[in-house]
N, CA, C and O atoms as a DFTB+ gen file, in Angstrom:
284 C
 N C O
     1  1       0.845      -1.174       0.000
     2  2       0.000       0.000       0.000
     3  2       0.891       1.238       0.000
     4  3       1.877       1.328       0.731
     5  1       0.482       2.239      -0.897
     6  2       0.943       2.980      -0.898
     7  2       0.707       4.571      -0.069
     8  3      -0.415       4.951       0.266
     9  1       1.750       5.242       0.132
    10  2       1.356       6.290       1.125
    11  2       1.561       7.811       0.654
    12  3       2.021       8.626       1.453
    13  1       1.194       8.201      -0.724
    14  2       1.223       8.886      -1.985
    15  2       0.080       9.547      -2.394
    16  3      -0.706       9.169      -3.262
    17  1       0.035      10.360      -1.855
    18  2      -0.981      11.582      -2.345
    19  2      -1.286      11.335      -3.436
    20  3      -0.512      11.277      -4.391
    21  1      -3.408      11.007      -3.469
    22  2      -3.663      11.099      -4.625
    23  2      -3.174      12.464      -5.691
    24  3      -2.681      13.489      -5.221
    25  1      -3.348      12.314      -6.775
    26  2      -4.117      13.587      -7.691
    27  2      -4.575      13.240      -8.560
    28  3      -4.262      12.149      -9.037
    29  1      -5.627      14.140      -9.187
    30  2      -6.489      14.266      -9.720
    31  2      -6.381      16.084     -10.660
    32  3      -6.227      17.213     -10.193
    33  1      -6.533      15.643     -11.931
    34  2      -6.610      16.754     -12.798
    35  2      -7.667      18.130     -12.280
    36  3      -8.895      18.063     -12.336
    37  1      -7.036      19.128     -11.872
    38  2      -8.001      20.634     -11.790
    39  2      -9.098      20.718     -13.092
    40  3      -8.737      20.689     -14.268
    41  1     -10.185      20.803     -12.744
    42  2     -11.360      20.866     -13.988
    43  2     -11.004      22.323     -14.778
    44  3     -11.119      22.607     -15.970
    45  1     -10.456      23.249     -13.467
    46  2     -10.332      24.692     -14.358
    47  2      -9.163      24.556     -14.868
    48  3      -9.241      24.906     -16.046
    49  1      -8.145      24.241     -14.616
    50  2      -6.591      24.290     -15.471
    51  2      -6.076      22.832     -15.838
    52  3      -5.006      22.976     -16.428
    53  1      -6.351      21.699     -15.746
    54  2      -5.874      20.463     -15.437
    55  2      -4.946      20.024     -14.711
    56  3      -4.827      18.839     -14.402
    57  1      -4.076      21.079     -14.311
    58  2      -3.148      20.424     -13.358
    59  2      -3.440      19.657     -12.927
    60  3      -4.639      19.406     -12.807
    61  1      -2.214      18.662     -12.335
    62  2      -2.481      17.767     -11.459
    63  2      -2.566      18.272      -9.847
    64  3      -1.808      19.215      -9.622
    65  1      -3.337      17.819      -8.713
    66  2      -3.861      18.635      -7.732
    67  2      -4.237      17.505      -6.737
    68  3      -5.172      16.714      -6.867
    69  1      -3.111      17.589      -5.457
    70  2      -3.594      16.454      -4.640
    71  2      -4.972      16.575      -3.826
    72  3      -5.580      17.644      -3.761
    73  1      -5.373      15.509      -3.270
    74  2      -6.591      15.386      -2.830
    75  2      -6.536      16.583      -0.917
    76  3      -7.514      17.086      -0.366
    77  1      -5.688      16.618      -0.647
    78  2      -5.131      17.962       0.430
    79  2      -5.401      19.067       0.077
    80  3      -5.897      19.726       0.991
    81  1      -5.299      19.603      -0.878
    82  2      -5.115      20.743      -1.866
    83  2      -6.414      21.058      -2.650
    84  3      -6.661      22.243      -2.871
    85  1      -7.320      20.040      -3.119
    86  2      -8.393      20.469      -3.962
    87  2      -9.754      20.896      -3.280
    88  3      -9.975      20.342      -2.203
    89  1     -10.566      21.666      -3.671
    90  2     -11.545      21.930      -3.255
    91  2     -12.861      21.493      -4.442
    92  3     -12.894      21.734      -5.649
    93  1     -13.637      20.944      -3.781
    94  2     -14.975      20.742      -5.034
    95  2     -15.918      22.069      -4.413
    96  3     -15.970      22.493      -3.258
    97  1     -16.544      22.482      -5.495
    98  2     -17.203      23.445      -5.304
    99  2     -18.791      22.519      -6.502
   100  3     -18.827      22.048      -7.639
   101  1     -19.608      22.661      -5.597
   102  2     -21.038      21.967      -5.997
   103  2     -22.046      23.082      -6.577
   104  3     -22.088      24.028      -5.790
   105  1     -22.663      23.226      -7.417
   106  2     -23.927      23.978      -7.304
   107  2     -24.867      23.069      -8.056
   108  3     -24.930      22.515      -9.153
   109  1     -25.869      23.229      -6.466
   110  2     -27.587      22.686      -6.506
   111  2     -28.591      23.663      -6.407
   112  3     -28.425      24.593      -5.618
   113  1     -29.701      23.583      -7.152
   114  2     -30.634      23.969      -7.184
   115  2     -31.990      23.042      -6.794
   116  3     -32.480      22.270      -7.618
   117  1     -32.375      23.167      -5.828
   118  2     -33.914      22.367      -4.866
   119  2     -33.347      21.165      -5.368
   120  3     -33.848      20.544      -6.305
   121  1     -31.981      20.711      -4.577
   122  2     -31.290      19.366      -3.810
   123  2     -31.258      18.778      -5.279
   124  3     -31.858      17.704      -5.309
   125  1     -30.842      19.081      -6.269
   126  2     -30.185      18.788      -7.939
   127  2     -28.967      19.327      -8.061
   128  3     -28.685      20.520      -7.947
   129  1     -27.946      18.059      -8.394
   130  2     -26.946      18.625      -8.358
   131  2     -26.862      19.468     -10.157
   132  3     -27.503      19.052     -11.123
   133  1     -26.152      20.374     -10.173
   134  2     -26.198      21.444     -11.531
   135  2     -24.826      21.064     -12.089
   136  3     -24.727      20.713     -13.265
   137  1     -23.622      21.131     -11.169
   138  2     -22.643      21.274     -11.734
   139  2     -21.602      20.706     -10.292
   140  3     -21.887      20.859      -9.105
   141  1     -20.464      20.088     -10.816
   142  2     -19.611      19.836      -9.380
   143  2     -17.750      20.349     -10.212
   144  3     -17.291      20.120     -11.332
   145  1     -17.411      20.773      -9.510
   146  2     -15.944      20.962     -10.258
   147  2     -14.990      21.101      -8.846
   148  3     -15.200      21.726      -7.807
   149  1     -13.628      20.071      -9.354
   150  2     -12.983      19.930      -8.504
   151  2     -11.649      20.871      -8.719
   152  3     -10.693      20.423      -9.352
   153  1     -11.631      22.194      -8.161
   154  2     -10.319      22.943      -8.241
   155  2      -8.821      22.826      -7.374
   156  3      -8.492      22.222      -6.354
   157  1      -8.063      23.778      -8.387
   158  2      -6.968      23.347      -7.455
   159  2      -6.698      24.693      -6.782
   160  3      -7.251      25.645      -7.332
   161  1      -5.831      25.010      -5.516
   162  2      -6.291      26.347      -5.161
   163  2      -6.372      27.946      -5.527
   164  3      -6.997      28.789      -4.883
   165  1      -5.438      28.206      -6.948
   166  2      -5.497      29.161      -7.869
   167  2      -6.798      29.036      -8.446
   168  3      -7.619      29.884      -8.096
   169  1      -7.118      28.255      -9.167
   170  2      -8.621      28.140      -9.917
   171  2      -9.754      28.199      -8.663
   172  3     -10.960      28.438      -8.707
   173  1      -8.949      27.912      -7.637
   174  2     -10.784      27.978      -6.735
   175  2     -10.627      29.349      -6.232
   176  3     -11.675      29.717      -5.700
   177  1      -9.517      30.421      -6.198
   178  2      -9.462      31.487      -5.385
   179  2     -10.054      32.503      -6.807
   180  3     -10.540      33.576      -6.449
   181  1     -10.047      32.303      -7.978
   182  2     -10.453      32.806      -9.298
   183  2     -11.917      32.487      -9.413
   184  3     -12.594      33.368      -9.942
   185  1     -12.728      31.063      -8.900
   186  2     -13.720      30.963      -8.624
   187  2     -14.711      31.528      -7.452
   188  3     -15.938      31.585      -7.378
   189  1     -13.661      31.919      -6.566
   190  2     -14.664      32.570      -5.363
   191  2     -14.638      34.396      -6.194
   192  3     -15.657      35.076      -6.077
   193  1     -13.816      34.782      -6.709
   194  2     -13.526      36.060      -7.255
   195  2     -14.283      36.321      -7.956
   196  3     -14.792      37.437      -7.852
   197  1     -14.680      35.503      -8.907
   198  2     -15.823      35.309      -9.990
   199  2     -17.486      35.870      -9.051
   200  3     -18.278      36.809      -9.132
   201  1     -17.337      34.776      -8.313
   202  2     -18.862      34.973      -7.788
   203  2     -18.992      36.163      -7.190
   204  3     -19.962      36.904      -7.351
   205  1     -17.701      36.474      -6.240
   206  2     -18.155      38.221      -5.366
   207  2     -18.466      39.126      -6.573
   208  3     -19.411      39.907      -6.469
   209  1     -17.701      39.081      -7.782
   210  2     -17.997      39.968      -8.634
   211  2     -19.396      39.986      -9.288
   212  3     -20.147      40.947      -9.458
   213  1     -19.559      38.708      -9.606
   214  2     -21.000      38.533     -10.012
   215  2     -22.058      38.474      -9.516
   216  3     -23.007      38.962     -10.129
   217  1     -22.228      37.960      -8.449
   218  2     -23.110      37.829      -7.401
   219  2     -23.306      38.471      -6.374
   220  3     -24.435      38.668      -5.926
   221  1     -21.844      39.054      -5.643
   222  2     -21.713      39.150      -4.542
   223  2     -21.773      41.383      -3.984
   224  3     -21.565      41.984      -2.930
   225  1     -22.209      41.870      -5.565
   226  2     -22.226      43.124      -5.543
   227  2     -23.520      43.806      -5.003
   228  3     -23.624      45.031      -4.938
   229  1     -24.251      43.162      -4.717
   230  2     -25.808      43.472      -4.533
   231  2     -25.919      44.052      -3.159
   232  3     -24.914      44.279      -2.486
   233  1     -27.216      44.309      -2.708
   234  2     -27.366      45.435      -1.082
   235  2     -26.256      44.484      -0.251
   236  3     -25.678      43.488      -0.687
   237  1     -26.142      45.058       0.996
   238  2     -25.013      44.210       2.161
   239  2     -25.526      43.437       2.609
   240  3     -26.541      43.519       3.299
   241  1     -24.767      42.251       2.231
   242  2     -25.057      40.839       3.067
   243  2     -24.513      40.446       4.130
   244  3     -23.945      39.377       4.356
   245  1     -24.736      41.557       4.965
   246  2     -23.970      40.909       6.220
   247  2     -24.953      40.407       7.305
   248  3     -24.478      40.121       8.405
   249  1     -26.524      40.251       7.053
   250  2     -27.206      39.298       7.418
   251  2     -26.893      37.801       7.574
   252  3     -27.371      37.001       8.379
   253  1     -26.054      37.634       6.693
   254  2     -26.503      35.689       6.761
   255  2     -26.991      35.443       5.669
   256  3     -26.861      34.227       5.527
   257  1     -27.396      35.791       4.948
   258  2     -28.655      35.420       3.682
   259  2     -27.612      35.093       2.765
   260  3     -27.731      33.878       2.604
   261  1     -26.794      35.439       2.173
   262  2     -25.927      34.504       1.334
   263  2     -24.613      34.070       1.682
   264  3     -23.659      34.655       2.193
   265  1     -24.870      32.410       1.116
   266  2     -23.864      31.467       1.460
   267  2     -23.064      30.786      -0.086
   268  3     -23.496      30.568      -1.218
   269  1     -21.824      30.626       0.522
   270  2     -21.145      30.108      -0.563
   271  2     -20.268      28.507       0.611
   272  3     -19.455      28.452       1.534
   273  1     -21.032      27.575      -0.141
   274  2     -20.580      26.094       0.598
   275  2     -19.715      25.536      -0.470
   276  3     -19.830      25.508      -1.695
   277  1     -18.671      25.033       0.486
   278  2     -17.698      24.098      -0.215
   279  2     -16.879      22.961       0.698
   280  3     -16.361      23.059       1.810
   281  1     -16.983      21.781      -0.284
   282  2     -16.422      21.031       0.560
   283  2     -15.149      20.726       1.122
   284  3     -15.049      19.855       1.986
């Protein structure tokens, strides 16, 4: 048995990207999964960047009311 960090190809760049290191980022809509992509941590810090810009410009959410989950 070996004691060797998986990896697995980044969906956004392909690198190779150990299983320590990657983040999946899921989006569901009413408990359907839509989309799952497993990044490596440049592509997931470009993916959270993405959403504040797109999403994340609207009145202040410093209620609670929007969430960004990842595993």
């Amino acid at each position: 048995m070996s004691d060797a960090p998986t990896t697995v190809p980044c969906d956004g760049c392909g690198e190779p990207t150990t299983d320590a290191l990657a983040r999946t980022v899921r989006l569901s809509v009413d408990r359907a999964n839509i989309d799952t992509q497993r990044l490596c941590p440049d592509c997931f810090a470009d993916w959270i960047q993405r959403y504040q810009d797109r999403l994340g410009s609207g009145p202040d959410e410093s209620d609670g009311s929007s969430e960004i989950i990842v595993d």
